[in-house]
Structures are given as structure tokens and as C-alpha cells.
C-alpha positions as CSV (number, residue, x, y, z in Angstrom):
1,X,39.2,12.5,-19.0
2,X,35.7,14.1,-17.8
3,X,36.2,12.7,-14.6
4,X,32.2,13.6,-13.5
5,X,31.4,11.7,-16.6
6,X,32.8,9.0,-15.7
7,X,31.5,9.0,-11.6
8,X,27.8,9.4,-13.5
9,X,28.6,6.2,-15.8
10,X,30.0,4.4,-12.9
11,X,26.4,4.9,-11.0
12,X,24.0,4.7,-13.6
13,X,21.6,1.9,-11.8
14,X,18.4,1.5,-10.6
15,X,19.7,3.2,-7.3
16,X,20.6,6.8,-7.0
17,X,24.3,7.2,-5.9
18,X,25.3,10.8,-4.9
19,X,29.3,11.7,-5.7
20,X,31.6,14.6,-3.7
21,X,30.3,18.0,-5.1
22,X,26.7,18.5,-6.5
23,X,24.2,15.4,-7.8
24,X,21.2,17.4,-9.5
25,X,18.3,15.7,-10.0
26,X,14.2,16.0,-10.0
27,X,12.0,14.1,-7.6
28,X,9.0,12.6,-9.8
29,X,7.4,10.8,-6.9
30,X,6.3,11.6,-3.3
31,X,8.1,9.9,-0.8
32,X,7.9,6.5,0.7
33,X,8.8,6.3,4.5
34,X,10.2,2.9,5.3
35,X,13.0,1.7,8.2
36,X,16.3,0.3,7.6
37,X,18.8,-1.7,9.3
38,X,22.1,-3.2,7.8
39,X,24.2,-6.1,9.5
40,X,27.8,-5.2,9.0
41,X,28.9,-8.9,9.6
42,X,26.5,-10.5,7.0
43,X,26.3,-7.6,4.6
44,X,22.4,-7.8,4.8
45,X,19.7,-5.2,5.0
46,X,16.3,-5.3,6.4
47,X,13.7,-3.4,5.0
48,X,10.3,-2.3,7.2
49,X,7.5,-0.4,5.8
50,X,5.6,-0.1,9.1
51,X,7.0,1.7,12.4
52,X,5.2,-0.7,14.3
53,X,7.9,-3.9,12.9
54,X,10.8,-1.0,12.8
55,X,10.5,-0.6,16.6
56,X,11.5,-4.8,16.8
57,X,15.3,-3.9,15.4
58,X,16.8,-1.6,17.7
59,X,19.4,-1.1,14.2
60,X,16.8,0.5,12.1
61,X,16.6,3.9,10.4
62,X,14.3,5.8,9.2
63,X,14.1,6.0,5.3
64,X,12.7,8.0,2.5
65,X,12.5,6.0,-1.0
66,X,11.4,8.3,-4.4
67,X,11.8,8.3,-7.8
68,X,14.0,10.8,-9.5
69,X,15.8,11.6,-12.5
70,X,19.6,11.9,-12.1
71,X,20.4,14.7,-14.9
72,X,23.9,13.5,-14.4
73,X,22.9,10.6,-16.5
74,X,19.4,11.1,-17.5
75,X,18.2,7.8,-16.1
76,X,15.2,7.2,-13.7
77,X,16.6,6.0,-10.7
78,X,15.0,5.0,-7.1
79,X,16.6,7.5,-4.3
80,X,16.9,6.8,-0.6
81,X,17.6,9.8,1.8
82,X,17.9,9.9,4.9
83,X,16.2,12.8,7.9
84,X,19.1,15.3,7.1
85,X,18.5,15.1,3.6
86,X,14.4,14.8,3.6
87,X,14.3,17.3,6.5
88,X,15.5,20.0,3.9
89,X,13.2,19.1,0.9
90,X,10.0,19.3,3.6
91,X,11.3,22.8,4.1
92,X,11.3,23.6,0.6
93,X,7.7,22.0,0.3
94,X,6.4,23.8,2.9
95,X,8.2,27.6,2.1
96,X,5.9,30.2,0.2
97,X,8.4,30.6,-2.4
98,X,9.0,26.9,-3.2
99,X,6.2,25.2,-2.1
100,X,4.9,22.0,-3.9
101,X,2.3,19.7,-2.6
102,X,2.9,16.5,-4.4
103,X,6.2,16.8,-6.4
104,X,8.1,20.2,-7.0
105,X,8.1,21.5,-10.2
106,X,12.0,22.0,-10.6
107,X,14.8,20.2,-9.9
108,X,17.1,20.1,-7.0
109,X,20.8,20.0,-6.2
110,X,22.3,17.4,-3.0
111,X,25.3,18.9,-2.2
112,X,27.9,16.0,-0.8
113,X,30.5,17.3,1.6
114,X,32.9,14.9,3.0
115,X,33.0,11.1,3.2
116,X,32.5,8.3,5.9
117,X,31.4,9.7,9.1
118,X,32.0,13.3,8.5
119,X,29.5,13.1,5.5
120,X,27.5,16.2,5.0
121,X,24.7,17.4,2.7
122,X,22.6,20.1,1.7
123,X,19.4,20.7,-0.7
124,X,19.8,23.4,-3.2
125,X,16.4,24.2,-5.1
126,X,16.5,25.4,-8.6
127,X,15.4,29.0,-9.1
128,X,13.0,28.5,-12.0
129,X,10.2,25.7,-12.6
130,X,11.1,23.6,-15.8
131,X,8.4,21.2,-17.3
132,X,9.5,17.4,-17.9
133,X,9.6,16.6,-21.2
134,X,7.7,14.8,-23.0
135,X,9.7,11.5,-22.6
136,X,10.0,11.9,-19.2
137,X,6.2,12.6,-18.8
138,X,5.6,9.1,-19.9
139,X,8.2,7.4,-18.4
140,X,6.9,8.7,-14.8
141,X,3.7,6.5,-15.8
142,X,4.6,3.5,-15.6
143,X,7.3,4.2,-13.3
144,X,6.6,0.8,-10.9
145,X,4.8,2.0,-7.6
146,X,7.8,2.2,-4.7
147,X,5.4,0.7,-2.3
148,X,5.6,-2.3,-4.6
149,X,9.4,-2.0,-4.9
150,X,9.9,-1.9,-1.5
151,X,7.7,-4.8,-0.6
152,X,9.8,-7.2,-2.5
153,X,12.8,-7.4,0.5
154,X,10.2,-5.8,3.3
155,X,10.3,-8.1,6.7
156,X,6.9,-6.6,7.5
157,X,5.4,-6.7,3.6
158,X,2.1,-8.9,5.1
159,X,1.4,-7.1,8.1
160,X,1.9,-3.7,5.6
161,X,-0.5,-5.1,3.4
162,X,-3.2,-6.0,6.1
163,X,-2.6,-2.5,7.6
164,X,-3.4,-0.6,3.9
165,X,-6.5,-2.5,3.2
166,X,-7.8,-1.5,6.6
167,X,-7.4,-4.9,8.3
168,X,-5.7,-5.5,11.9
169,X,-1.6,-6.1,12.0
């Protein structure tokens, strides 16, 4: 059995899931920076997009939302990292030698370590820039805008709202 066949399979929806060992994937959108929280005891999860409603649940995280391609499985998927994991991918945005501006123009490896508590990652870049092809191209289109994504569960999606059109919270 091709046991990393199978993990890929097993996490092939809209979200990005990483496994023990190495995910590889490319990141065809910029970030989104949203906050977090999620009640153990009700199973829930609040989602802010502005720091301003973050700062009201003492429980909340800070976020990163994109879209990226999981080459495990091909499919377009919706990733959500944390400040270890985005921390490293600044780094490579901001290095001479790997520097992108907007997207980079390679793929990238999140190495999983460990489980639970004792999770641990790290950002591999690729060593060479690869084009998308041209099926990936136009999926990246009409991928739907994460903003609008994340405003579906957001507690703060009308005060967000105000804020981007230039109006007071």
C-alpha cells in the first residue's frame, strides 16, 4: 500500500492538511491575516479579520489564510499557518536569493516534526523557479477571494467591511 498516497487521499479538501514528513506545495495567493480562537468544550471556532475585534477574545491567534496547490494531490486548497510557519516564508520573501514580492515563483516544502504539543515545522524553498501550468494559471483566476472566504464565519465581517471601504468601525 503507498501509504503517502493514501494520507494525500485522506486530505484532499478544501483545507490544506499537513502529514508527518514533508507536504510540498505552491502558495498562489498572498496571505490573509485573520485571528482565531477555538472553544474546546463546544468544538467552535471564531474567526476575526480585524485586530481591533481579536483583542475582545483573550483565546485568539493570529492567522495566515492562502491559497495553495498541494502537489501531493494536485488540488487547490485554502492553507492556514500559523507565526512559526509564516515567520519562515517572510524570510524567504525578503532574502536576496529567494525574494518574491507577491507570490514566489516556486514551490515550497512544510516539514512536519512531531505531533500534539511537540509539533514542529520548517519551510524548505525549492531551488529552481517552475512556471504553473497552464491549468493551474487559470484555475488561480477565479480562485474565490480569501477575504470573501473568510467573511462567511468572521465575528467582525461588518465592522471589516466598514473599515476597507474607509468608513469608521
Amino acid at each position: 500500500m503507498d501509504y503517502k498516497k493514501e494520507q494525500a487521499e485522506l486530505s484532499s479538501g478544501v483545507y490544506f492538511k499537513s502529514h508527518e514528513g514533508d507536504n510540498k506545495f505552491r502558495m498562489v495567493s498572498e496571505p490573509l491575516k485573520l485571528w482565531k480562537s477555538f472553544d474546546q468544550a463546544t468544538k467552535e471556532a471564531k474567526v476575526y479579520l480585524t485586530e481591533e475585534a481579536a483583542k475582545q477574545d483573550p483565546k485568539s491567534k493570529l492567522r495566515y489564510a492562502l491559497w495553495v496547490i498541494n502537489r501531493e494531490t494536485g488540488k487547490f486548497q485554502i492553507a492556514e499557518f500559523g507565526v512559526s510557519v509564516m515567520s519562515k516564508i517572510f524570510k524567504f520573501a525578503t532574502s536576496e536569493e529567494y525574494g518574491f514580492e507577491s507570490v514566489p515563483a516556486y514551490d515550497m516544502t512544510l516539514v512536519k516534526t512531531g505531533s500534539g504539543m511537540d509539533t514542529e515545522y520548517d519551510v524548505l524553498a525549492a531551488r529552481t523557479n517552475s512556471d504553473l501550468n497552464f491549468h493551474e494559471q487559470e484555475a488561480v483566476r477565479v480562485l474565490e477571494p480569501l477575504v470573501e472566504w473568510a467573511k462567511k464565519d468572521a465575528e467582525d465581517a461588518e465592522a471589516f467591511t466598514r473599515m476597507a471601504q474607509g468608513q469608521p468601525f
